[in-house]
C-alpha positions in Angstrom: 0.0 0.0 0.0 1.0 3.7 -0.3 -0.6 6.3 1.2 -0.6 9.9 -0.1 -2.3 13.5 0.6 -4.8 14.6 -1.9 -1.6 17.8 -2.8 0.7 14.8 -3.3 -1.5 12.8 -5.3 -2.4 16.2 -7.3 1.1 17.2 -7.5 2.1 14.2 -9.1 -1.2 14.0 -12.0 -0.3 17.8 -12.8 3.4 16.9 -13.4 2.5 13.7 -15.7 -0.3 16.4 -17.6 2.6 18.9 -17.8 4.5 16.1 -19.7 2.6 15.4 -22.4 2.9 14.3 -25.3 6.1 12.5 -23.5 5.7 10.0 -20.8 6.6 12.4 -17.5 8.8 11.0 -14.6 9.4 11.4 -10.7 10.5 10.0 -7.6 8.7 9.7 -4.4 10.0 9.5 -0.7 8.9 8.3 2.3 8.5 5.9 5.0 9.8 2.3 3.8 7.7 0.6 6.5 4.7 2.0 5.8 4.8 3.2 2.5 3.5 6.5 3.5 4.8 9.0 1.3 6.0 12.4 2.5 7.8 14.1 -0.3 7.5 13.8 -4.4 10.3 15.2 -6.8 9.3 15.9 -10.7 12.2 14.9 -12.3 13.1 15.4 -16.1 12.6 12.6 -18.5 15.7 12.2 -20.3 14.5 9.9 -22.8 11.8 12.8 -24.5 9.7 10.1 -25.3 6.2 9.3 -25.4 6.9 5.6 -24.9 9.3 5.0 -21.9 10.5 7.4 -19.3 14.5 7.6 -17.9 14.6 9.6 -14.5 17.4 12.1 -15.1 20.0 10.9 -13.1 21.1 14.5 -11.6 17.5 14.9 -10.4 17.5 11.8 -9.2 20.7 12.5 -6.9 19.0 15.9 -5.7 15.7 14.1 -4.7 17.9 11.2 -3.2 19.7 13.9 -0.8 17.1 16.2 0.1 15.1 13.1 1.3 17.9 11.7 3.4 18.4 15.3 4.6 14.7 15.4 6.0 15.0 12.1 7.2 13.5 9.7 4.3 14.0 7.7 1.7 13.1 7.0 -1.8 10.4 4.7 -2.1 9.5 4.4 -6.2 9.1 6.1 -9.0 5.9 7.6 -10.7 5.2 7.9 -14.5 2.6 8.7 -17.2 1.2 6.5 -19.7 0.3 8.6 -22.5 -2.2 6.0 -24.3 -2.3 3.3 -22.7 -3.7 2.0 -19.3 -1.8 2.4 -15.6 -0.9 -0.7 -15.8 3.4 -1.6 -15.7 4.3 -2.2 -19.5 6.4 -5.2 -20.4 9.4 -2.3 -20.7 8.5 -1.1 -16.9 8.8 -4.3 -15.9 12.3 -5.2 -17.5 13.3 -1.5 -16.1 12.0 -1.9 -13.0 15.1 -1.4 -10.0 14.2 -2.0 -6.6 11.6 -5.0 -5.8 11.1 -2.9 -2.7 9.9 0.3 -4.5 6.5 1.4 -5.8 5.9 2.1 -9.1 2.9 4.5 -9.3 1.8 5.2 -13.0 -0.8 7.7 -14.5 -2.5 6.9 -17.4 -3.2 10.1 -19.4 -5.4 8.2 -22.0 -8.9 8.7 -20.8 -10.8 11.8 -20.5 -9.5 12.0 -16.4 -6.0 10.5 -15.3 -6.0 7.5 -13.5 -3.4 6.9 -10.8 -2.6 3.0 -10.0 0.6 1.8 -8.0 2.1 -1.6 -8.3 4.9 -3.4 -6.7 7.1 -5.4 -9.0 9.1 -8.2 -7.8 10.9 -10.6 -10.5 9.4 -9.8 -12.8 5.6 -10.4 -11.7 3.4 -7.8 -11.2 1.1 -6.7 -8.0 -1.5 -4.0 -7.9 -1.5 -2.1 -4.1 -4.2 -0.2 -3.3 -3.4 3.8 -2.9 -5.0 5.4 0.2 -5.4 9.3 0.1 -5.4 10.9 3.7 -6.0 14.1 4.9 -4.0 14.9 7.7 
């Protein structure tokens, strides 16, 4: 599970809209434990592409030391789906880093984004449920 504010959740939906036509990228930190998330970083997607994302690795390095700074960590990575469903492409799935992190993906191809996070752990793929909070 990962748990989100509504800002956080909205943050990250305007950054993927901001991307488009190309698949938009970004980082998110938190709690490891309980996968609440306290802190999300837009990062650029080196790869300009509509099809597959590559986190810039100079924003990833920022985001990776302002986290530690304020006592987190980097718990996935969030990306737009430009025309296709928010569901972890056979590419996101070869790409995929950490069997620890979350992989949150917006899909951009319906009328309203839809925001979906998965764990991905050799290779198979399992849905989470995302839990907005106030508070």
């Amino acid at each position: 599970m990962i748990e989100a504010s509504p800002s956080t959740v909205a943050g990250i939906i305007s950054h993927c809209l901001g991307g488009f036509p190309d698949e938009a990228c970004g980082l998110i930190a938190g709690d490891a434990r309980t996968g609440r998330v306290a802190r999300w970083y837009p990062t650029r997607n080196v790869a300009a592409s509509a099809k597959l994302y590559e986190v810039d690795p100079g924003d990833h390095l920022r985001a990776d030391r302002d986290a530690q700074a304020a006592g987190f960590e980097i718990i996935g990575v969030f990306h737009s789906h430009t025309h296709t469903p928010a569901y972890p492409s056979p590419t996101d799935v070869a790409q995929a880093p950490d069997p620890s992190w979350h992989y949150v993906l917006v899909s951009l191809r319906d009328v309203g984004p839809t925001l979906r996070s998965y764990r991905i752990v050799s290779g198979k793929i399992l849905e989470e449920p995302v839990v907005v909070t106030v508070g």
